[in-house]
HTML snippet that shows the backbone in 3Dmol.js (N, CA, C, O; Angstrom):
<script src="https://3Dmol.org/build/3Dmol-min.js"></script>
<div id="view" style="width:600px;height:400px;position:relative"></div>
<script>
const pdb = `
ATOM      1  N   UNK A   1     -19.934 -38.098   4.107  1.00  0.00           N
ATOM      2  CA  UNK A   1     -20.813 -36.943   4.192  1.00  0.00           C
ATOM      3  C   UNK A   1     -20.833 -36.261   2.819  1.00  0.00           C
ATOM      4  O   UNK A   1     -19.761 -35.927   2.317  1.00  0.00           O
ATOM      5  N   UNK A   2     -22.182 -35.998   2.078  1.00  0.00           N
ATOM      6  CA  UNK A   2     -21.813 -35.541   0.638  1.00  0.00           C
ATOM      7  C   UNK A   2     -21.757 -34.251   1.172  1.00  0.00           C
ATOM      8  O   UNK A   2     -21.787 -34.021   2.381  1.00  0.00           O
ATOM      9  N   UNK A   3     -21.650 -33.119  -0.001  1.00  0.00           N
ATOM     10  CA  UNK A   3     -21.523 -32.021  -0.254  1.00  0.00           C
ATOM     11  C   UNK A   3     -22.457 -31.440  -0.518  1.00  0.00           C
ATOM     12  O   UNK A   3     -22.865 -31.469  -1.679  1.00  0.00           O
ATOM     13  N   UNK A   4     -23.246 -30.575   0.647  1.00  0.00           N
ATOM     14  CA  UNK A   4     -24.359 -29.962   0.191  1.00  0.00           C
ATOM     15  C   UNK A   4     -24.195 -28.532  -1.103  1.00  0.00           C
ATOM     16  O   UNK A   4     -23.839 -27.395  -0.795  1.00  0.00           O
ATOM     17  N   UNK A   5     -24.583 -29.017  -2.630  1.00  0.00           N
ATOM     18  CA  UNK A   5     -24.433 -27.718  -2.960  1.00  0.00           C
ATOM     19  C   UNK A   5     -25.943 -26.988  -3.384  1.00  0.00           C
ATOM     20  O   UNK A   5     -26.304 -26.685  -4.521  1.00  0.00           O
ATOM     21  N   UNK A   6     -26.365 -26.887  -2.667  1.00  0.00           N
ATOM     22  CA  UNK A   6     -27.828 -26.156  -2.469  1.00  0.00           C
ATOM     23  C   UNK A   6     -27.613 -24.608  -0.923  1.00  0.00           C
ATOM     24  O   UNK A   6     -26.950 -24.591   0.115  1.00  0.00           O
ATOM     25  N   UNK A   7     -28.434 -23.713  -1.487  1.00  0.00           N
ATOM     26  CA  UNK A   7     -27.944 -22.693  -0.518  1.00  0.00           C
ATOM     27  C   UNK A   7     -28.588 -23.473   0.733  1.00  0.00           C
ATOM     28  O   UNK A   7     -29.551 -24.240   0.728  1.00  0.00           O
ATOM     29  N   UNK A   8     -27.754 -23.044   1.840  1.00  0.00           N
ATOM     30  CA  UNK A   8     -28.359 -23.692   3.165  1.00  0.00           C
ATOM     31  C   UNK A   8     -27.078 -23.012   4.322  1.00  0.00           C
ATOM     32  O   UNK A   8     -26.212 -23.571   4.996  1.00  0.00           O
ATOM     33  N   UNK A   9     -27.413 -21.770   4.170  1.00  0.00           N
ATOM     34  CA  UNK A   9     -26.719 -20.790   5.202  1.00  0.00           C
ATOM     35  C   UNK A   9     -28.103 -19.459   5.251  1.00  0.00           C
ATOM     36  O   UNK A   9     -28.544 -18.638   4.446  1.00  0.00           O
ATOM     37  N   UNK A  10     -28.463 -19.931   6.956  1.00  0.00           N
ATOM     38  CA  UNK A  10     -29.700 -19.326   7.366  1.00  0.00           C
ATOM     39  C   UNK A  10     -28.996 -17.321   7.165  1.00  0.00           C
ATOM     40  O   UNK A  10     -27.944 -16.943   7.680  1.00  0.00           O
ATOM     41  N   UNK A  11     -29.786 -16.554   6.451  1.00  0.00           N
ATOM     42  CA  UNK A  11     -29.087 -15.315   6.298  1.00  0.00           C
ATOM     43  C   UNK A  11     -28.288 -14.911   5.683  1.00  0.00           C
ATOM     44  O   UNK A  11     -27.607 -13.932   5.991  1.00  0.00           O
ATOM     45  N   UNK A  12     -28.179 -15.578   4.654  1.00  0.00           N
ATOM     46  CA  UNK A  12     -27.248 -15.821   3.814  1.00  0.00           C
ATOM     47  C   UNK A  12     -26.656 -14.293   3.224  1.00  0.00           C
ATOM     48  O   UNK A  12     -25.453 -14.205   2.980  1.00  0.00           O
ATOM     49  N   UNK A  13     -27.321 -13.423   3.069  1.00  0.00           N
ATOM     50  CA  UNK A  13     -27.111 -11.933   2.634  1.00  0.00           C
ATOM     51  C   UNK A  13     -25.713 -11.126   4.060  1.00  0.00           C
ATOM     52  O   UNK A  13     -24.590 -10.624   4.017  1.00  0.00           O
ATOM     53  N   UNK A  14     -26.774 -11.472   5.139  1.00  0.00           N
ATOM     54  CA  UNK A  14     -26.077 -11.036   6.763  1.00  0.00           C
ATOM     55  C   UNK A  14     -24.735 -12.094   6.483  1.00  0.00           C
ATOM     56  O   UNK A  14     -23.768 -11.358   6.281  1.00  0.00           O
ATOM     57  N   UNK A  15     -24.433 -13.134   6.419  1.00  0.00           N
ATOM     58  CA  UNK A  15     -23.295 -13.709   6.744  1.00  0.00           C
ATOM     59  C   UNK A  15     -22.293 -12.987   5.510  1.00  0.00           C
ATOM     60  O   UNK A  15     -21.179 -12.492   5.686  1.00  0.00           O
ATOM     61  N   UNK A  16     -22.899 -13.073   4.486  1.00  0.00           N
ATOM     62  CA  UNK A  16     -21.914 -12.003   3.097  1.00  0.00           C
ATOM     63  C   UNK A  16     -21.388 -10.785   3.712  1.00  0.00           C
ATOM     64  O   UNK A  16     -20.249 -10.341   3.566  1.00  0.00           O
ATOM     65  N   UNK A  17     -22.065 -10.432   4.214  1.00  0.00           N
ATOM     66  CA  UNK A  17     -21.648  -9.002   5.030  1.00  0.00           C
ATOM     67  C   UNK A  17     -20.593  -9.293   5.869  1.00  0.00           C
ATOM     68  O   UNK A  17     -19.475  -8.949   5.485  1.00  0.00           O
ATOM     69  N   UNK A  18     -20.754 -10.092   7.388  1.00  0.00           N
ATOM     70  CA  UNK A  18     -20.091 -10.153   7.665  1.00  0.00           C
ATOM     71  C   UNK A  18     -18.571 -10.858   7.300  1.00  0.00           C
ATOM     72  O   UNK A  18     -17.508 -10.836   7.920  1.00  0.00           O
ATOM     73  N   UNK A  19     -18.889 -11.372   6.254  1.00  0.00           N
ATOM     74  CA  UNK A  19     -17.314 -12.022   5.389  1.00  0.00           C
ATOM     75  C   UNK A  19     -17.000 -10.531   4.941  1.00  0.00           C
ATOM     76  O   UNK A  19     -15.910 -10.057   5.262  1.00  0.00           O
ATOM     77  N   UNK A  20     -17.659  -9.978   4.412  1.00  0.00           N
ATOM     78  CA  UNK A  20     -16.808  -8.752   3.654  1.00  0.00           C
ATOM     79  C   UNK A  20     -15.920  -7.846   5.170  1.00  0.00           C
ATOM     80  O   UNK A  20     -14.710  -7.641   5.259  1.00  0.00           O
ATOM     81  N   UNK A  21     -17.036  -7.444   6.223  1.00  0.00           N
ATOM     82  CA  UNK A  21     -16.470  -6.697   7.060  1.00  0.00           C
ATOM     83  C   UNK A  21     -15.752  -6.956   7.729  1.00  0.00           C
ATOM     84  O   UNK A  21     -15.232  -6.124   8.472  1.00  0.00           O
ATOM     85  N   UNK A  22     -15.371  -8.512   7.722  1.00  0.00           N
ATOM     86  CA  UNK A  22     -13.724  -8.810   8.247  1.00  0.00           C
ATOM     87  C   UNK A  22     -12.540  -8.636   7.457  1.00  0.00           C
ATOM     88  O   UNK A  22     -11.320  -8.766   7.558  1.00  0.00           O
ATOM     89  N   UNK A  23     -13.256  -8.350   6.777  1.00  0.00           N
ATOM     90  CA  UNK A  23     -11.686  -8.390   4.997  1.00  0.00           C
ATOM     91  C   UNK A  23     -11.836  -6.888   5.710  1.00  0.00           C
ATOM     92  O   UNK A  23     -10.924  -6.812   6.533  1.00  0.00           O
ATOM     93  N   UNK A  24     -12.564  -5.763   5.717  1.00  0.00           N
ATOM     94  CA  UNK A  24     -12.264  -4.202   5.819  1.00  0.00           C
ATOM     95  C   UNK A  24     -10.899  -3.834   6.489  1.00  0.00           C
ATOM     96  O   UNK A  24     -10.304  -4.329   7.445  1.00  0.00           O
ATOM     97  N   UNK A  25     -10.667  -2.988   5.810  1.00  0.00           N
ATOM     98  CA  UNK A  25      -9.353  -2.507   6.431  1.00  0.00           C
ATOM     99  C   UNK A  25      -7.441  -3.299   6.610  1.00  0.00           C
ATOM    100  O   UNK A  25      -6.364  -2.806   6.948  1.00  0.00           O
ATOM    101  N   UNK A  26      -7.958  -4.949   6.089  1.00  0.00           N
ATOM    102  CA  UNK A  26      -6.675  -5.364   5.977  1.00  0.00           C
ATOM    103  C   UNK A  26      -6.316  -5.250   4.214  1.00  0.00           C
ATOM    104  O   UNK A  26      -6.828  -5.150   3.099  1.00  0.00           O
ATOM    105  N   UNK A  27      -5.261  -5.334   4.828  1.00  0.00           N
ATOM    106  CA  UNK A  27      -4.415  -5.479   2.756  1.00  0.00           C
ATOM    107  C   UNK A  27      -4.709  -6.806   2.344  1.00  0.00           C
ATOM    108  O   UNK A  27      -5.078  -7.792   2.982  1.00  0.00           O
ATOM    109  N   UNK A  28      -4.402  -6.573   0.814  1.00  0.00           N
ATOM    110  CA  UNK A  28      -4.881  -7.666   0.063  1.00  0.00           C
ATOM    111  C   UNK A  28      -4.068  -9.150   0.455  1.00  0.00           C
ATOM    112  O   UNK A  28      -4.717 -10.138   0.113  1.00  0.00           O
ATOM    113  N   UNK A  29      -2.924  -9.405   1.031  1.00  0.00           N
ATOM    114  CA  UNK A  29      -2.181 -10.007   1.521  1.00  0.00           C
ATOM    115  C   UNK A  29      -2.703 -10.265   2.672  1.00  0.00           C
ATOM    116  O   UNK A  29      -3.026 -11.452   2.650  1.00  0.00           O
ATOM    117  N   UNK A  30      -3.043  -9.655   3.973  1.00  0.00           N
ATOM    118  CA  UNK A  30      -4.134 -10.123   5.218  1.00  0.00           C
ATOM    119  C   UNK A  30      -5.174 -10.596   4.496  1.00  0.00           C
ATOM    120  O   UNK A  30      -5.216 -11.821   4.605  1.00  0.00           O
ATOM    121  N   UNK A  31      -6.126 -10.119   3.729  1.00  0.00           N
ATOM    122  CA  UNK A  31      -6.888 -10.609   3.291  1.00  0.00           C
ATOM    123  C   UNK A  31      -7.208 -12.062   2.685  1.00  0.00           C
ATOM    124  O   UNK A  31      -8.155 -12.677   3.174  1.00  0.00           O
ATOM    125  N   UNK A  32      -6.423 -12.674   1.587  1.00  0.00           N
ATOM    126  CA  UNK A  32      -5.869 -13.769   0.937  1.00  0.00           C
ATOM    127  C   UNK A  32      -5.570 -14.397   2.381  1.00  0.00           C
ATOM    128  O   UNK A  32      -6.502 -15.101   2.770  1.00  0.00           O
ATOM    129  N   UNK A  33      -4.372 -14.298   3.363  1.00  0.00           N
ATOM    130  CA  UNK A  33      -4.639 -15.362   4.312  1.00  0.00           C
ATOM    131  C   UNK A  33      -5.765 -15.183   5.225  1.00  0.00           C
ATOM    132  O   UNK A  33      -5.945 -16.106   6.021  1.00  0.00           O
ATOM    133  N   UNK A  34      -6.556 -14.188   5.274  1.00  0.00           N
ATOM    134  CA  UNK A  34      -7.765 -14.243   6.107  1.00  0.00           C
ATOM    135  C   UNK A  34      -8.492 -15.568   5.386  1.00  0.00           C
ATOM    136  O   UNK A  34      -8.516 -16.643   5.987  1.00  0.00           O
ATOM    137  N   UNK A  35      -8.850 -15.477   4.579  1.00  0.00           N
ATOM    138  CA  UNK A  35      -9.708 -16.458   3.947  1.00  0.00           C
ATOM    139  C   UNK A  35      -8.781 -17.729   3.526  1.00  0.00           C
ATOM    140  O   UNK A  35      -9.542 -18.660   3.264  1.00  0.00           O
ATOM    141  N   UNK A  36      -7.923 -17.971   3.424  1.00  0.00           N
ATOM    142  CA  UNK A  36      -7.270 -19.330   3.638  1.00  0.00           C
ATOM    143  C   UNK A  36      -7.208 -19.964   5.391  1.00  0.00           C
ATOM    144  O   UNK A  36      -7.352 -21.153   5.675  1.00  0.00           O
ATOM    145  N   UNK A  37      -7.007 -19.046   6.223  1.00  0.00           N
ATOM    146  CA  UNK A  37      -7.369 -19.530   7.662  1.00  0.00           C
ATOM    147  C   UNK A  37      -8.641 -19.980   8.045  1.00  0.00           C
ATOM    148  O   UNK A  37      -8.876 -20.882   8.849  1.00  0.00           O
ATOM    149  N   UNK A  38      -9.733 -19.057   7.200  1.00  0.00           N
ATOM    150  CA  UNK A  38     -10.942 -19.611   7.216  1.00  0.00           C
ATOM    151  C   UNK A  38     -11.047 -20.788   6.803  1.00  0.00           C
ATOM    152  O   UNK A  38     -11.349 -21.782   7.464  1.00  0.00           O
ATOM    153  N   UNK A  39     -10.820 -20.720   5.783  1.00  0.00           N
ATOM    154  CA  UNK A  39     -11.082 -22.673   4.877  1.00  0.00           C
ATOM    155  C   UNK A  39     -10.214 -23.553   5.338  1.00  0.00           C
ATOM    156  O   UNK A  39     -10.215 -24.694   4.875  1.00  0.00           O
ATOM    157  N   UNK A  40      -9.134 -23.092   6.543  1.00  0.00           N
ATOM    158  CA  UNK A  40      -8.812 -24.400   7.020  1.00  0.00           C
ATOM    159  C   UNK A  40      -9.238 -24.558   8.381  1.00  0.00           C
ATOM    160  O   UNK A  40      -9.343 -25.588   9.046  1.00  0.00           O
ATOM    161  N   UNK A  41      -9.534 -22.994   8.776  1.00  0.00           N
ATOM    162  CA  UNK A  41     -10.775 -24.048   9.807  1.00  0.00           C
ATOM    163  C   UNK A  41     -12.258 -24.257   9.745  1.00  0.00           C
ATOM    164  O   UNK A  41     -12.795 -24.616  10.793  1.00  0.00           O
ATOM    165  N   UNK A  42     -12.846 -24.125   8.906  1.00  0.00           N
ATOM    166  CA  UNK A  42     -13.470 -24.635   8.326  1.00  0.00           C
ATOM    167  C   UNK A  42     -13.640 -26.374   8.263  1.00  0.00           C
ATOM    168  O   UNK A  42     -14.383 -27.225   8.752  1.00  0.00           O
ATOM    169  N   UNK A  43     -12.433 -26.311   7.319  1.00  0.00           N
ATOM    170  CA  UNK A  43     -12.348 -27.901   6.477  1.00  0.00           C
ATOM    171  C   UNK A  43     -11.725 -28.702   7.888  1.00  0.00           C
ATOM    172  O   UNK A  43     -11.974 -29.908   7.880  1.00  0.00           O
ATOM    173  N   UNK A  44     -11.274 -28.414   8.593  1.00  0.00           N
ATOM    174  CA  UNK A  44     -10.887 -28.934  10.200  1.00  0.00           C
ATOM    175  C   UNK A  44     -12.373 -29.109  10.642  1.00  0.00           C
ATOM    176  O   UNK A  44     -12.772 -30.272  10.579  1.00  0.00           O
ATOM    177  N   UNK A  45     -13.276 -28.169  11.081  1.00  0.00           N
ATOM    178  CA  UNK A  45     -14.812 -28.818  11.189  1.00  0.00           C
ATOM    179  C   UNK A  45     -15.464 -29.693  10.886  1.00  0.00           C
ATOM    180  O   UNK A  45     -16.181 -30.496  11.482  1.00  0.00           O
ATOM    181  N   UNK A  46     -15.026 -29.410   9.331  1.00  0.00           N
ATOM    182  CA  UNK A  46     -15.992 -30.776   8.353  1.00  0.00           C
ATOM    183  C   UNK A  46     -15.379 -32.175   8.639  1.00  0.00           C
ATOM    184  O   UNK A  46     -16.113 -33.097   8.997  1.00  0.00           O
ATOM    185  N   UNK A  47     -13.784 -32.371   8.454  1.00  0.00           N
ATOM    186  CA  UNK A  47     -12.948 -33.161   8.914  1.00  0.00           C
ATOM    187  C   UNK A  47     -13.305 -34.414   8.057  1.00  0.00           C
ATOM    188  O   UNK A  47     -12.456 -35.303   8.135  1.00  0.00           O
ATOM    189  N   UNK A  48     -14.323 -34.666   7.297  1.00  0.00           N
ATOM    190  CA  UNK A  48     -14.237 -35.517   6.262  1.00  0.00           C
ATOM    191  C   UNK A  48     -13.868 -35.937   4.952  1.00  0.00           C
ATOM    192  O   UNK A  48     -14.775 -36.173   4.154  1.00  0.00           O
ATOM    193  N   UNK A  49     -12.484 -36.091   4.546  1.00  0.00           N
ATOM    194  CA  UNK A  49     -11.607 -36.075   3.276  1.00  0.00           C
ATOM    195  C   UNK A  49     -12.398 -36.310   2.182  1.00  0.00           C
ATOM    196  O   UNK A  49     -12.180 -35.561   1.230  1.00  0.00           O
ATOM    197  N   UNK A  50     -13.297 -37.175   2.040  1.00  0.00           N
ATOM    198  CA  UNK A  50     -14.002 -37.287   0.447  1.00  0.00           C
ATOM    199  C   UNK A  50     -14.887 -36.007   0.450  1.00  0.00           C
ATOM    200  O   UNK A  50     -15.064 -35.427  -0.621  1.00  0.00           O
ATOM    201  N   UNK A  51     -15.337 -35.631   1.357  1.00  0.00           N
ATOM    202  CA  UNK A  51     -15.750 -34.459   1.017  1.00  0.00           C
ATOM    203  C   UNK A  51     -15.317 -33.100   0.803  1.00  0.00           C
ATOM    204  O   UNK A  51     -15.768 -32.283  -0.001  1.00  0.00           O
ATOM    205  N   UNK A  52     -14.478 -32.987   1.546  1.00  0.00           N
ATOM    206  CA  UNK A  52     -13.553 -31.952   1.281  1.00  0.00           C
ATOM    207  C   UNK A  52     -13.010 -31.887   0.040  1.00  0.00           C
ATOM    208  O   UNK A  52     -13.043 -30.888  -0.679  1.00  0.00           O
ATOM    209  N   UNK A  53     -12.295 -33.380  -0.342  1.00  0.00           N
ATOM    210  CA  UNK A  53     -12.265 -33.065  -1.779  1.00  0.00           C
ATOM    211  C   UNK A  53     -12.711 -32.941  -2.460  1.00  0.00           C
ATOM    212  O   UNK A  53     -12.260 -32.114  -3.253  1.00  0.00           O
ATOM    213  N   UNK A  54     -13.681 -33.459  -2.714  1.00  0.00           N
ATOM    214  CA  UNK A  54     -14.876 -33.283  -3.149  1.00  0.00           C
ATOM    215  C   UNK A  54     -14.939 -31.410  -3.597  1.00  0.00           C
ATOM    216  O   UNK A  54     -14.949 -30.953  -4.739  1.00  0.00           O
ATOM    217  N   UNK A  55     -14.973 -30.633  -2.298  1.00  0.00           N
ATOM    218  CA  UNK A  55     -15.470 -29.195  -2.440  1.00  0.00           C
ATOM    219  C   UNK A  55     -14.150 -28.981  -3.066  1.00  0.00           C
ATOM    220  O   UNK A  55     -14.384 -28.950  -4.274  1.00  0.00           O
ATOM    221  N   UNK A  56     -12.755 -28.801  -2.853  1.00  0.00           N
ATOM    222  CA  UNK A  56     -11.728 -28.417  -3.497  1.00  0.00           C
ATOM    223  C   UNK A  56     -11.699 -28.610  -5.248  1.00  0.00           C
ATOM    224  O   UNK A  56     -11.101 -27.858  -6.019  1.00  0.00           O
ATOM    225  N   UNK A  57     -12.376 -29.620  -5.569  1.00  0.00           N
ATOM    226  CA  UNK A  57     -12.818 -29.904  -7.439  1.00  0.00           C
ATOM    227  C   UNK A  57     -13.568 -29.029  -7.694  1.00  0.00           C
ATOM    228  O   UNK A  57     -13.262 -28.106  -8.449  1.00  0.00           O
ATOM    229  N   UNK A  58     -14.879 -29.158  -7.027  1.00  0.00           N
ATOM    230  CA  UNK A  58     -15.792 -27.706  -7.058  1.00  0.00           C
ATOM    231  C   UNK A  58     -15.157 -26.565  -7.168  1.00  0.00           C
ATOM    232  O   UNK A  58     -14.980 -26.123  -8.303  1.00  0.00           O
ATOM    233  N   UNK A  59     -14.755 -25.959  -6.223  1.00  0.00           N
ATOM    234  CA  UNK A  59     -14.006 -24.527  -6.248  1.00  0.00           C
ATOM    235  C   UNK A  59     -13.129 -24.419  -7.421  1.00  0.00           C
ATOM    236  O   UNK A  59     -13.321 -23.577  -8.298  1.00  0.00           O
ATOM    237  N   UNK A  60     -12.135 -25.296  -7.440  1.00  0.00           N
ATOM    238  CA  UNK A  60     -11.260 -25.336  -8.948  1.00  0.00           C
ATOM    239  C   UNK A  60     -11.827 -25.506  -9.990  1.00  0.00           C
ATOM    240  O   UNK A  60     -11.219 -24.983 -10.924  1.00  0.00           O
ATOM    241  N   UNK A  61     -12.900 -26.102 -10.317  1.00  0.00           N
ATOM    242  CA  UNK A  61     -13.322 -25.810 -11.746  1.00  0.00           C
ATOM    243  C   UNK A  61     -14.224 -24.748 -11.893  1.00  0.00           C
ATOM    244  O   UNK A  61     -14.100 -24.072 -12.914  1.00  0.00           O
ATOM    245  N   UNK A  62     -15.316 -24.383 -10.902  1.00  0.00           N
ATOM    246  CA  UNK A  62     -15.741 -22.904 -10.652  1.00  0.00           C
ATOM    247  C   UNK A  62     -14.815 -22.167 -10.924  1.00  0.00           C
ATOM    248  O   UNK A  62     -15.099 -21.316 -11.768  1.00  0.00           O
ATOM    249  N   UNK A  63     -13.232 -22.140 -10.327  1.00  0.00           N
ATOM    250  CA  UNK A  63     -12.620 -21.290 -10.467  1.00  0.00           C
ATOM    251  C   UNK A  63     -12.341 -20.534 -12.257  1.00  0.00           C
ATOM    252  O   UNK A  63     -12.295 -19.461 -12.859  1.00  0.00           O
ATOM    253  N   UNK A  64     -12.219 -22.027 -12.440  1.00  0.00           N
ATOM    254  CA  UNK A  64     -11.286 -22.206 -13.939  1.00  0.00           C
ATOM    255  C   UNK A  64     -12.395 -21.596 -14.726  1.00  0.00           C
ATOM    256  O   UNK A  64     -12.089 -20.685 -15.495  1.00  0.00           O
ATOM    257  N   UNK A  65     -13.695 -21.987 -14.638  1.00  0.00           N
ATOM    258  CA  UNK A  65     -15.024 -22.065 -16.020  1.00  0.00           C
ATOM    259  C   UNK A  65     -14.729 -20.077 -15.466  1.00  0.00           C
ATOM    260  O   UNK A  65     -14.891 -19.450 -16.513  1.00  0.00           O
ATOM    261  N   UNK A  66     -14.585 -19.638 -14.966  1.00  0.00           N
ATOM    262  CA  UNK A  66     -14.833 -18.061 -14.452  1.00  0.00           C
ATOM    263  C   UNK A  66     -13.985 -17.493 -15.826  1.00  0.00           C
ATOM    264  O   UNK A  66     -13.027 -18.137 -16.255  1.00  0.00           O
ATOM    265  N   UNK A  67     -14.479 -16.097 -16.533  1.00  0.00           N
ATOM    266  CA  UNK A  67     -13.579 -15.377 -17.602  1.00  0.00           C
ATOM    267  C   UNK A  67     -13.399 -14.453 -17.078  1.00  0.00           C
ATOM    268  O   UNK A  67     -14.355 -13.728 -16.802  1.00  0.00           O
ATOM    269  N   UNK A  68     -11.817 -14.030 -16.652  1.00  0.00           N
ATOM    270  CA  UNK A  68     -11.537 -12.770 -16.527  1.00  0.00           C
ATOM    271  C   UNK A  68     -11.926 -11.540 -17.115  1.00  0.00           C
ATOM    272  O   UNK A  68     -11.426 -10.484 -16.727  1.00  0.00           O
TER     273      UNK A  68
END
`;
const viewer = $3Dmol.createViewer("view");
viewer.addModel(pdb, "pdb");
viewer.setStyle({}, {cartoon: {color: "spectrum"}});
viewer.zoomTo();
viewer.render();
</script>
């Protein structure tokens, strides 16, 4: 299964929202594992390893090319 990287999340503005308004109110520590529970169930959905890794290279070099 490749990796769609083209936007293709219907509402895409509404779903931002609701990612932010689940982070509200926990600490930065709830938070950080809020969103690691996400991406592993998530990546449990997708359940296909070349792709997944696939997105994990993505994210890490996105991460890296980013300047503080």
């Amino acid at each position: 299964m490749p990796l769609i990287r083209t936007p293709n999340i219907p509402d895409h503005d509404g779903f931002y929202e609701e990612l932010i308004d689940a982070q509200r109110d926990l600490s930065d520590e709830q938070a950080e594992m809020f969103v690691a529970k996400l991406a592993l169930i998530l990546a449990n959905h997708v359940g296909d390893r070349a792709t997944l890794s696939e997105a994990i290279r993505l994210a890490r070099d996105n991460t890296l090319a980013v300047r503080p």
